[in-house]
N, CA, C, O and CB atoms as a CASP TS submission, in Angstrom:
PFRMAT TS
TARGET T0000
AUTHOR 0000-0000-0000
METHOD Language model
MODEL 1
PARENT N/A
ATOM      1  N   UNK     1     105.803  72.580 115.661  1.00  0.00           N
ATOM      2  CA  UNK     1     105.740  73.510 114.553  1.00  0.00           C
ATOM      3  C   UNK     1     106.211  74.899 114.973  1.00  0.00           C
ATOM      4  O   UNK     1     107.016  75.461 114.230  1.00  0.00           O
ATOM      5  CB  UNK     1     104.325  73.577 114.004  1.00  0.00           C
ATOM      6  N   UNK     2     105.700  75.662 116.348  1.00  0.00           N
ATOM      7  CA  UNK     2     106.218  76.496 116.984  1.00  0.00           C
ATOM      8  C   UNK     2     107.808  76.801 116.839  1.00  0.00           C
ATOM      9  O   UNK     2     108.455  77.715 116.329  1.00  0.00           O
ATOM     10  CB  UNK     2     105.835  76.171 118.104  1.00  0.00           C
ATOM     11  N   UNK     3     108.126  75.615 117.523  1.00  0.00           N
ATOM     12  CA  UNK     3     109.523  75.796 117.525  1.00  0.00           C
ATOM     13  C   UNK     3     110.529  75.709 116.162  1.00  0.00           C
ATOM     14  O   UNK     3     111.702  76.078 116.128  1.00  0.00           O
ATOM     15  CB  UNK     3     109.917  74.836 118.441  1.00  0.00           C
ATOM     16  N   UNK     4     109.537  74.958 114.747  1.00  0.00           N
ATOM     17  CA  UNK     4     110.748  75.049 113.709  1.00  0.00           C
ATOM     18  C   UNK     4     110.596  76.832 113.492  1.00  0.00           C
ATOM     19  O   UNK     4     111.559  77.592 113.394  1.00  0.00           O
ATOM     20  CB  UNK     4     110.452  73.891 111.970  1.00  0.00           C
ATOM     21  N   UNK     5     109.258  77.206 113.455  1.00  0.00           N
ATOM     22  CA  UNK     5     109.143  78.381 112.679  1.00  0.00           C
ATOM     23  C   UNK     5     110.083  79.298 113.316  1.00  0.00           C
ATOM     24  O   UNK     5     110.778  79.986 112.568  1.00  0.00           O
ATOM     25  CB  UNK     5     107.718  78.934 112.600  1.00  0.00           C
ATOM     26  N   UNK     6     110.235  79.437 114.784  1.00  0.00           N
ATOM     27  CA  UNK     6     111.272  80.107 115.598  1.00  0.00           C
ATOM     28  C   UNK     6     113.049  79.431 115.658  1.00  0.00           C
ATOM     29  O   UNK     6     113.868  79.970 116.402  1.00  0.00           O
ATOM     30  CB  UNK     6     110.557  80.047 117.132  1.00  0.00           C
ATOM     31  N   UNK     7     113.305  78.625 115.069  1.00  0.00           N
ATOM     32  CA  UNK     7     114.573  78.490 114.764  1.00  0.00           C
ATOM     33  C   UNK     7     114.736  78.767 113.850  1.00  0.00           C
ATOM     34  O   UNK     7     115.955  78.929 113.792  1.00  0.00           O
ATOM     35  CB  UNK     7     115.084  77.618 114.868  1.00  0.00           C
ATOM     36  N   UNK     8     113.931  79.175 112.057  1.00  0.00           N
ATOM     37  CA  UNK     8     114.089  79.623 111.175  1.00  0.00           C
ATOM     38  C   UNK     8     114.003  80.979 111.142  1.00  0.00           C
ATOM     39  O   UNK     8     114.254  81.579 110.097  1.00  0.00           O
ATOM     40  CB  UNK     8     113.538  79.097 110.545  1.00  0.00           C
ATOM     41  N   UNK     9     113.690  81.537 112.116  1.00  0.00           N
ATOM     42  CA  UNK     9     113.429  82.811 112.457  1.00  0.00           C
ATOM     43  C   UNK     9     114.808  82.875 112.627  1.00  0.00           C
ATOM     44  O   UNK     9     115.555  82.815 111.650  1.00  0.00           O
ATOM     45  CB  UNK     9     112.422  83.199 113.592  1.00  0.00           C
ATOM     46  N   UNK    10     115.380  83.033 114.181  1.00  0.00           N
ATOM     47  CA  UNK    10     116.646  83.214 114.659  1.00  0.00           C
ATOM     48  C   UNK    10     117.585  83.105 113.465  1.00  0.00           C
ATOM     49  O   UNK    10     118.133  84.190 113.272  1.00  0.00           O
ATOM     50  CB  UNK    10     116.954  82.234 115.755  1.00  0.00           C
ATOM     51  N   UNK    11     117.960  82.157 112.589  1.00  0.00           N
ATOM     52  CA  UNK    11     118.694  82.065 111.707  1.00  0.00           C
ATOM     53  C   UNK    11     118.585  82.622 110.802  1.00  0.00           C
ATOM     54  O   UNK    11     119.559  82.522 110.056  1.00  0.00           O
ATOM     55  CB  UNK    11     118.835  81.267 111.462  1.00  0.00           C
ATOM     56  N   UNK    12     117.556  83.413 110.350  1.00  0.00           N
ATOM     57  CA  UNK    12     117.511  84.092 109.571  1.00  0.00           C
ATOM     58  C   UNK    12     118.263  85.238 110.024  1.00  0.00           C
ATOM     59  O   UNK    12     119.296  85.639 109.488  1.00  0.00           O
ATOM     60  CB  UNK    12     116.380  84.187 109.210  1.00  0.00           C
ATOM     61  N   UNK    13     117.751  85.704 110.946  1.00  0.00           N
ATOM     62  CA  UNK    13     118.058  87.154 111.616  1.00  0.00           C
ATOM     63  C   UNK    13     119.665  86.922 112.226  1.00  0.00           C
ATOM     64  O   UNK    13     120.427  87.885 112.145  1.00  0.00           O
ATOM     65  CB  UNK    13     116.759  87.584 113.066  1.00  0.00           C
ATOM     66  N   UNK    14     120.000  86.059 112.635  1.00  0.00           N
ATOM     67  CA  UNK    14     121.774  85.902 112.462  1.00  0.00           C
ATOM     68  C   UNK    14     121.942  85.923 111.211  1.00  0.00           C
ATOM     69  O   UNK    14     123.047  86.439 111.047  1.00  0.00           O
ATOM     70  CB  UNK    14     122.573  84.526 113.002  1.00  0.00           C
ATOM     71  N   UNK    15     121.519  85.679 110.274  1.00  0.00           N
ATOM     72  CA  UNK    15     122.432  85.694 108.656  1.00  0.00           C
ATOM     73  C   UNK    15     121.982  86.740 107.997  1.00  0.00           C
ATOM     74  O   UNK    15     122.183  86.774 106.783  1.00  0.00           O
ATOM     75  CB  UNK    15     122.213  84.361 107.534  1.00  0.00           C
ATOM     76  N   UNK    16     121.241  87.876 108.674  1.00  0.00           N
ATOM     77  CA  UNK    16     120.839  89.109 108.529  1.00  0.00           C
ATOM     78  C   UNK    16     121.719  89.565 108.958  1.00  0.00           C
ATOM     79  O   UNK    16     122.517  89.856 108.068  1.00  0.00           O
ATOM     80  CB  UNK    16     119.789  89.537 108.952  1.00  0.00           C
ATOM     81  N   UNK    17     122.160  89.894 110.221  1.00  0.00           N
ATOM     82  CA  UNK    17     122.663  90.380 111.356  1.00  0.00           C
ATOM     83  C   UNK    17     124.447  90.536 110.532  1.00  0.00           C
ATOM     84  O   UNK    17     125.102  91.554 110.309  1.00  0.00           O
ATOM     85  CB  UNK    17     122.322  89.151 112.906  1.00  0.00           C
ATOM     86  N   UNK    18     124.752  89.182 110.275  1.00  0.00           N
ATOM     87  CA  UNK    18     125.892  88.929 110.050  1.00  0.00           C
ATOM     88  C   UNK    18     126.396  89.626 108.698  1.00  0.00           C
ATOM     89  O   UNK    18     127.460  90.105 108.308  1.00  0.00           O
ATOM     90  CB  UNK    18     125.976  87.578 110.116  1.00  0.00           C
ATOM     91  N   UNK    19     125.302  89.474 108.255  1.00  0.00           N
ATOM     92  CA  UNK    19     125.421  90.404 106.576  1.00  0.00           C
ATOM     93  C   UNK    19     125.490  91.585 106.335  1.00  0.00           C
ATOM     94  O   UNK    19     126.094  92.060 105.373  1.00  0.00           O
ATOM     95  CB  UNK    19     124.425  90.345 105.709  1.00  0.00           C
ATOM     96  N   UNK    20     124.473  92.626 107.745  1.00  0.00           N
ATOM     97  CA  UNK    20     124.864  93.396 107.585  1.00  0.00           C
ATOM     98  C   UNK    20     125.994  94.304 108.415  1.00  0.00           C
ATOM     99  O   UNK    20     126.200  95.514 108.314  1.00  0.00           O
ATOM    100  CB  UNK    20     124.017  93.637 107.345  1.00  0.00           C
ATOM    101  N   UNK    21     126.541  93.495 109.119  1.00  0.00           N
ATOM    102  CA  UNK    21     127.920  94.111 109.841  1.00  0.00           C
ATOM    103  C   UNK    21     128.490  93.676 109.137  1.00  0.00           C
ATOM    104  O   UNK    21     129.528  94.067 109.670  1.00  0.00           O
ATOM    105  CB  UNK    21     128.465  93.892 111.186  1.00  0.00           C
ATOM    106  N   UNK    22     129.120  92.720 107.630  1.00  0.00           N
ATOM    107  CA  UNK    22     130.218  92.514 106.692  1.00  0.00           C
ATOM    108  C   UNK    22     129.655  94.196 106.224  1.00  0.00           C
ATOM    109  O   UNK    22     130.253  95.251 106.434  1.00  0.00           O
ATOM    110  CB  UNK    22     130.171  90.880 105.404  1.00  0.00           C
ATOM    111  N   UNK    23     128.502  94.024 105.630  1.00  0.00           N
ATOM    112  CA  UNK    23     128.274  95.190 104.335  1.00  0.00           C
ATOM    113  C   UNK    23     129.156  96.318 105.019  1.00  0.00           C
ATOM    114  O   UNK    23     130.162  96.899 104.612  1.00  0.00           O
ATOM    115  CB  UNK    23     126.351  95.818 103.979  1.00  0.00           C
ATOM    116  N   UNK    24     128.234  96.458 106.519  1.00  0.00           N
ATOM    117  CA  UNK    24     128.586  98.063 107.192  1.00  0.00           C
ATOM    118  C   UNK    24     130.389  98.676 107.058  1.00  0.00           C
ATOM    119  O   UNK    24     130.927  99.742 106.755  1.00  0.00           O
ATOM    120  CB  UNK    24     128.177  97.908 109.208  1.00  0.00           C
ATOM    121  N   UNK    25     130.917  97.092 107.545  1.00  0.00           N
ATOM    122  CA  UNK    25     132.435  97.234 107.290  1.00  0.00           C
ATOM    123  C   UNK    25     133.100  97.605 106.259  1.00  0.00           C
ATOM    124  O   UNK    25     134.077  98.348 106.350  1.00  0.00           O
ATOM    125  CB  UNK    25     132.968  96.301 107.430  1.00  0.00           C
ATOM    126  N   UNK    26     132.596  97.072 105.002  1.00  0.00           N
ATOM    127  CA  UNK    26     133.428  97.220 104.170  1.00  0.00           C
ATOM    128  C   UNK    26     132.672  99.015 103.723  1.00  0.00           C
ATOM    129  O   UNK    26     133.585  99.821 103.902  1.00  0.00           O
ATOM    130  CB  UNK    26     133.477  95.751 103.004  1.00  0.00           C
ATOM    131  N   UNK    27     132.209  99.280 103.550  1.00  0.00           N
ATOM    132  CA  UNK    27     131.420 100.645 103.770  1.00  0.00           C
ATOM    133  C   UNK    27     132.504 101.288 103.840  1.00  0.00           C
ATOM    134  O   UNK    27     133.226 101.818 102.996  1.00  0.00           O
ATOM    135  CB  UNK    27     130.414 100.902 105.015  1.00  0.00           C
ATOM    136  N   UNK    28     132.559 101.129 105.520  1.00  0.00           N
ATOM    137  CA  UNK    28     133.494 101.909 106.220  1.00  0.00           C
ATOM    138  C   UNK    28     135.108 101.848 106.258  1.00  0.00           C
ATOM    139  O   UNK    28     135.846 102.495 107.002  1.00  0.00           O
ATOM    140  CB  UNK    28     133.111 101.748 107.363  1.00  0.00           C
ATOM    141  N   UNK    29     135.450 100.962 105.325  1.00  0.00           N
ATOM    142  CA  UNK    29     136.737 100.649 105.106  1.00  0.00           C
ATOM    143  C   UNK    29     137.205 101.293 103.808  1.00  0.00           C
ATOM    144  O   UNK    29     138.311 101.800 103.621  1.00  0.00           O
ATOM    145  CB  UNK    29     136.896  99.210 105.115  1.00  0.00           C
ATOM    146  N   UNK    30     135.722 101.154 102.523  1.00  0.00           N
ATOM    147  CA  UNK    30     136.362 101.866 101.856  1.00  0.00           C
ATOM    148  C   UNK    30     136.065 102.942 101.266  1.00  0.00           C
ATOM    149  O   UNK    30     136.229 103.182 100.070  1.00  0.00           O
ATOM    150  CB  UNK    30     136.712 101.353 101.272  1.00  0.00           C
ATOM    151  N   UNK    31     135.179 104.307 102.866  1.00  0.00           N
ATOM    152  CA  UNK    31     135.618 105.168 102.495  1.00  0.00           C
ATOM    153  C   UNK    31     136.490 105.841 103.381  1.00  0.00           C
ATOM    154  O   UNK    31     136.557 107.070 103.350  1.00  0.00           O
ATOM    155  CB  UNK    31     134.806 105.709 102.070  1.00  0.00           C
ATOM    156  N   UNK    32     137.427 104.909 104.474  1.00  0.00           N
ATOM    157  CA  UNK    32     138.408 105.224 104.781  1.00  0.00           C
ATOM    158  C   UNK    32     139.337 105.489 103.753  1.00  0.00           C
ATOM    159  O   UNK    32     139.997 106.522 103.636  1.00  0.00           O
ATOM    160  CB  UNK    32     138.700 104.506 105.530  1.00  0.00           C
ATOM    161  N   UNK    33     139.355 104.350 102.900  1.00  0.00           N
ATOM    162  CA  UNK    33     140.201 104.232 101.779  1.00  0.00           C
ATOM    163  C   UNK    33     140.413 105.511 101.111  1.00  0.00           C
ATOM    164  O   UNK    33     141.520 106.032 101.253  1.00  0.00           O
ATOM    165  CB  UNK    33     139.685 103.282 100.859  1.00  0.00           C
ATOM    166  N   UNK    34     139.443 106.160 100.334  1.00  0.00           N
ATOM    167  CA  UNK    34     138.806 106.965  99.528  1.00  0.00           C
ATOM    168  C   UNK    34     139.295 107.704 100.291  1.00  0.00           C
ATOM    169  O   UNK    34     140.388 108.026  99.824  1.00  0.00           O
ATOM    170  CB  UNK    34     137.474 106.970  99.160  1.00  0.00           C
ATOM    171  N   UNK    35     139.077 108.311 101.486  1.00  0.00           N
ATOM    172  CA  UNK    35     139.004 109.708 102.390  1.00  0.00           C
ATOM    173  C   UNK    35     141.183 109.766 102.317  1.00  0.00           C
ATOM    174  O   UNK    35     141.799 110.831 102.364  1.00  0.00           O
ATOM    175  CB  UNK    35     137.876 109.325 104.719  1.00  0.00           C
ATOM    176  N   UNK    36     141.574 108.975 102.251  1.00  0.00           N
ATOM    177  CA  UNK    36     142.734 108.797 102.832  1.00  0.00           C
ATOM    178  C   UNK    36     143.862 109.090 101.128  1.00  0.00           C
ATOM    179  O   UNK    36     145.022 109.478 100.983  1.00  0.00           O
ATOM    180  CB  UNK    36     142.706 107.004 103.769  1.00  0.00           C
ATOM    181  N   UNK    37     142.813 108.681 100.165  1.00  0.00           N
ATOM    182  CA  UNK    37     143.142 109.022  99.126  1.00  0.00           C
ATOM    183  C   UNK    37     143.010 110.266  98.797  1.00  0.00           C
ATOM    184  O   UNK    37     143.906 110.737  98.096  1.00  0.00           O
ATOM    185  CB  UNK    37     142.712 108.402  98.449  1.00  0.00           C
ATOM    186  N   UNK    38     142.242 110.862  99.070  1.00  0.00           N
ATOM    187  CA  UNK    38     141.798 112.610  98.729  1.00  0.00           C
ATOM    188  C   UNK    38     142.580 113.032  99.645  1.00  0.00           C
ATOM    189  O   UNK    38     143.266 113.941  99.176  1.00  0.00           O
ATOM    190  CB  UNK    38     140.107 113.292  98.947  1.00  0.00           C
ATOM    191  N   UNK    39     142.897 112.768 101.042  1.00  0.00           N
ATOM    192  CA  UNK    39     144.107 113.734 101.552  1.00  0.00           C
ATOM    193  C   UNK    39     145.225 113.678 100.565  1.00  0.00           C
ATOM    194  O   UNK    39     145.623 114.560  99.805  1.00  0.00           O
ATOM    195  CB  UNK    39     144.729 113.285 103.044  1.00  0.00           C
ATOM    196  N   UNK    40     145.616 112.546 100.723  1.00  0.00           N
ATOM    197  CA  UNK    40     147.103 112.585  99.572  1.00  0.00           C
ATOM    198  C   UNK    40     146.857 113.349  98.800  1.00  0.00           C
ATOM    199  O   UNK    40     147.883 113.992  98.577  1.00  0.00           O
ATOM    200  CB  UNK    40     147.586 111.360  98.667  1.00  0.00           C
ATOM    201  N   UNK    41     145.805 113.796  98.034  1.00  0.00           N
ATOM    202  CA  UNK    41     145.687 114.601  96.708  1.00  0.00           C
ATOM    203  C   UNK    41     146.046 115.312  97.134  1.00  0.00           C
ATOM    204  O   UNK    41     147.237 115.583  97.286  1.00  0.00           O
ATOM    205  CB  UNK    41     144.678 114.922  95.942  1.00  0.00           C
ATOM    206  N   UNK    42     145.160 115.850  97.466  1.00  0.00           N
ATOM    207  CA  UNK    42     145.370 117.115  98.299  1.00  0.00           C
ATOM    208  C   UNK    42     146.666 117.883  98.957  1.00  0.00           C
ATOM    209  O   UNK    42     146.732 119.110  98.881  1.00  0.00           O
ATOM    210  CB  UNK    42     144.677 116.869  99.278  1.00  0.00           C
ATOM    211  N   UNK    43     147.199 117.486  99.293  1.00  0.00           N
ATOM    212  CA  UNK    43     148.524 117.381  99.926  1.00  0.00           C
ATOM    213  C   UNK    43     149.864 117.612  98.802  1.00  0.00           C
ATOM    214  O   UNK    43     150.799 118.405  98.690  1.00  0.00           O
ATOM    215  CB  UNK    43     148.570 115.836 100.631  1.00  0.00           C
ATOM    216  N   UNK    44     149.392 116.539  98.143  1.00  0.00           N
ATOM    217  CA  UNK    44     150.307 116.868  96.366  1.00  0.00           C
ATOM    218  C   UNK    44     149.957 118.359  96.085  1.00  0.00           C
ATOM    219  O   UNK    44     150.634 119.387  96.075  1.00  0.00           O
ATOM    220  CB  UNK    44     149.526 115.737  94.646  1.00  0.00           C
ATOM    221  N   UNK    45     148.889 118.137  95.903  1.00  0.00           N
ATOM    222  CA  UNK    45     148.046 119.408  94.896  1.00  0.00           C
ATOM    223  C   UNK    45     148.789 121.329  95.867  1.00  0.00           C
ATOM    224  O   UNK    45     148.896 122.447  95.364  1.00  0.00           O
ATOM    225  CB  UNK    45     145.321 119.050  95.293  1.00  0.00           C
ATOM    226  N   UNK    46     149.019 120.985  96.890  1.00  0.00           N
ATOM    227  CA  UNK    46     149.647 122.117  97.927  1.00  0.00           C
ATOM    228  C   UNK    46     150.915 122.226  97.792  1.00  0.00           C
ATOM    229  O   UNK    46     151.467 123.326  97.798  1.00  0.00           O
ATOM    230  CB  UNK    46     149.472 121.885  99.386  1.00  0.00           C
ATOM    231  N   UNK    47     151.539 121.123  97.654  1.00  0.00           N
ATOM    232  CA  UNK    47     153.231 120.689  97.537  1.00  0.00           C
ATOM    233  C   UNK    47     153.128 121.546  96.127  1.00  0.00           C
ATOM    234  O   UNK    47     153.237 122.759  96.302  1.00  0.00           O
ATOM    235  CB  UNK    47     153.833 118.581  97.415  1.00  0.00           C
ATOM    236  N   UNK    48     152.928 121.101  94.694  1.00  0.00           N
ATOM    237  CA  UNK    48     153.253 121.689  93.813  1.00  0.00           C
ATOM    238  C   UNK    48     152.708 123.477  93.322  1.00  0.00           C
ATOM    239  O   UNK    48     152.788 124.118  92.275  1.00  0.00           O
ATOM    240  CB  UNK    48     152.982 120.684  93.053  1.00  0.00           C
ATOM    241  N   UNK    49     152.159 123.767  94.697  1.00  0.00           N
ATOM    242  CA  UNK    49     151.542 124.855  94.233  1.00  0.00           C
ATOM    243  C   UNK    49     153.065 125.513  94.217  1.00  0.00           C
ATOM    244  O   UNK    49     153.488 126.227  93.309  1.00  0.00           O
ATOM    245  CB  UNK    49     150.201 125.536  95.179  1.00  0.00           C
ATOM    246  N   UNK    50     153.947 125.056  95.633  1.00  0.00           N
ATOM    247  CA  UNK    50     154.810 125.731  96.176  1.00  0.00           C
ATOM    248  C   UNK    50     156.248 125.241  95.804  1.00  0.00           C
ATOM    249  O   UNK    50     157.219 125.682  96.420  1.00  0.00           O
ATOM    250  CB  UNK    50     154.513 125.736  97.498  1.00  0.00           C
ATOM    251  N   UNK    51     156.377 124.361  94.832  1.00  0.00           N
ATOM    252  CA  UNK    51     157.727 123.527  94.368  1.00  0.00           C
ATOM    253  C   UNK    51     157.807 124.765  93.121  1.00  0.00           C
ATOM    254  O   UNK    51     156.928 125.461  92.613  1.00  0.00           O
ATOM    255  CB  UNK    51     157.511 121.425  93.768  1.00  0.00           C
ATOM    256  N   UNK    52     159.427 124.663  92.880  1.00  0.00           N
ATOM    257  CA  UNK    52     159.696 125.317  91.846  1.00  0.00           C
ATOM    258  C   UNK    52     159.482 124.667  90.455  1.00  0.00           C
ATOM    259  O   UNK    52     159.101 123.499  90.369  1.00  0.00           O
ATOM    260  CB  UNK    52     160.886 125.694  92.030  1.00  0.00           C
ATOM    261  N   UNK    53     159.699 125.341  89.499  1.00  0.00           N
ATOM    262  CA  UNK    53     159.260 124.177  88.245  1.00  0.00           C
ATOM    263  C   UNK    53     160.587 123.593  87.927  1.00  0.00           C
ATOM    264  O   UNK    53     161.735 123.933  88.211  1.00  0.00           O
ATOM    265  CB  UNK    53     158.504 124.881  86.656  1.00  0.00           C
ATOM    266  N   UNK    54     160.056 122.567  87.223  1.00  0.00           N
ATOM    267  CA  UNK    54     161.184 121.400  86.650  1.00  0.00           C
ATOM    268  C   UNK    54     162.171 122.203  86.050  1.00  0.00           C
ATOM    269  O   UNK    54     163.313 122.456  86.434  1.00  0.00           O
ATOM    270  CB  UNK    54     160.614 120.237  85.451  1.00  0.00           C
ATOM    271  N   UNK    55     161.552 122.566  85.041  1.00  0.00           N
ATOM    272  CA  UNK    55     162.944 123.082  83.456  1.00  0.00           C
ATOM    273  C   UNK    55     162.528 124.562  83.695  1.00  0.00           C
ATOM    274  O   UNK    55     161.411 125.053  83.863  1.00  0.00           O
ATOM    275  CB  UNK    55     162.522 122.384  81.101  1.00  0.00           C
ATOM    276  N   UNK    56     163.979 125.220  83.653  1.00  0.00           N
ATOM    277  CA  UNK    56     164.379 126.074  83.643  1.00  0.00           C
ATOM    278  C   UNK    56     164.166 127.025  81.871  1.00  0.00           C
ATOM    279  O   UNK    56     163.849 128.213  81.799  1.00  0.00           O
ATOM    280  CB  UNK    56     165.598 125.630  84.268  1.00  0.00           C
ATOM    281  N   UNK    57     164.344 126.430  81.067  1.00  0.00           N
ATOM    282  CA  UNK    57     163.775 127.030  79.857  1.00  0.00           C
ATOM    283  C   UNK    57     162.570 127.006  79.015  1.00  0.00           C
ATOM    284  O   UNK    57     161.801 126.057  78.860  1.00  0.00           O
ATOM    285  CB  UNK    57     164.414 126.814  79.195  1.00  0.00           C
ATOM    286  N   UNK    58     162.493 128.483  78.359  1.00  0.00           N
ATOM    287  CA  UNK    58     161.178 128.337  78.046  1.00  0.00           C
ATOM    288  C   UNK    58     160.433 127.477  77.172  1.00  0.00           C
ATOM    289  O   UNK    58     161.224 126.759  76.560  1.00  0.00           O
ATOM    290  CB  UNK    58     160.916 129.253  77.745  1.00  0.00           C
ATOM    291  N   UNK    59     159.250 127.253  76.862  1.00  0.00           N
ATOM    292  CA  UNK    59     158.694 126.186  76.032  1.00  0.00           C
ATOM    293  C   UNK    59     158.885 126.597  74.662  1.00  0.00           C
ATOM    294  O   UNK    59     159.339 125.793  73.847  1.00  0.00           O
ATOM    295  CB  UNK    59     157.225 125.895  76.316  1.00  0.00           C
ATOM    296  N   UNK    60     158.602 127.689  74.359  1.00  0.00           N
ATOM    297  CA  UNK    60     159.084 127.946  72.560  1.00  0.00           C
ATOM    298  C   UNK    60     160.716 127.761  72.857  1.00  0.00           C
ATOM    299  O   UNK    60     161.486 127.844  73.814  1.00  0.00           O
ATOM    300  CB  UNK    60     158.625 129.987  71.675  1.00  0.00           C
ATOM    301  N   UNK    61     160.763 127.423  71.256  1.00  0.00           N
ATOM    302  CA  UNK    61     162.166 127.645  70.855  1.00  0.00           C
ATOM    303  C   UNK    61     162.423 129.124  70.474  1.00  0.00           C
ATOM    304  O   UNK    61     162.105 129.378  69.312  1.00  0.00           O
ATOM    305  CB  UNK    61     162.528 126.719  69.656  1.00  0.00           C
ATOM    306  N   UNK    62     162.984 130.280  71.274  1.00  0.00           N
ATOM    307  CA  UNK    62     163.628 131.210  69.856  1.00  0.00           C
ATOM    308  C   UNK    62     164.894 131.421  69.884  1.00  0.00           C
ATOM    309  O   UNK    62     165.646 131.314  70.853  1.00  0.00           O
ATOM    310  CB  UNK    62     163.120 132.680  69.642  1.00  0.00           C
ATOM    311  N   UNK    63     165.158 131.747  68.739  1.00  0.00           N
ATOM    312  CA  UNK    63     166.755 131.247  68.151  1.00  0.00           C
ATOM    313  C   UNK    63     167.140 132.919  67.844  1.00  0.00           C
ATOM    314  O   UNK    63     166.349 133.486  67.091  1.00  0.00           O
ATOM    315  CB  UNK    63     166.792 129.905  66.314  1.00  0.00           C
ATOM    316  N   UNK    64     168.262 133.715  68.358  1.00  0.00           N
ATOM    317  CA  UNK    64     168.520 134.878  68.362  1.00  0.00           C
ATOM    318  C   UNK    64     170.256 135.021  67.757  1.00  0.00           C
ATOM    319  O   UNK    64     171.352 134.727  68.234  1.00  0.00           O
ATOM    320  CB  UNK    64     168.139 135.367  69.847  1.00  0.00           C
ATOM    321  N   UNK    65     169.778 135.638  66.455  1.00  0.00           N
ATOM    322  CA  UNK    65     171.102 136.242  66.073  1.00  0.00           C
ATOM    323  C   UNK    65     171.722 137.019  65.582  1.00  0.00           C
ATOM    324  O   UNK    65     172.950 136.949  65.626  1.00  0.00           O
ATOM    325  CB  UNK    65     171.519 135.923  65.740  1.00  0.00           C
TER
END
């Protein structure tokens, strides 16, 4: 009896163990993800501070004559 209760033990705690190094990973994968996404923003968001604008004319129409 000893010994089932201690092999249900162990197996538990491997399928603990194992579950939580998947969880921890993906965690950490996706807020690599995330982190890697906010640089890019970021990065855009600097680029267009300093890009010239698209169109050259203004947004109203005025018509002069």
């Amino acid at each position: 009896m000893t010994k089932l209760v201690r092999s249900l033990r162990s197996a538990a705690m491997a399928r603990w163990s194992s579950t939580s190094v998947r969880v921890s990973t993906e965690l950490v994968a996706s807020s690599r993800i995330s982190s890697d996404g906010s640089a890019r923003n970021a990065r855009a968001m600097v680029m267009s501070c300093f890009s010239p604008a698209l169109t050259l004319l203004p947004s109203s129409s005025i018509t002069v004559s």
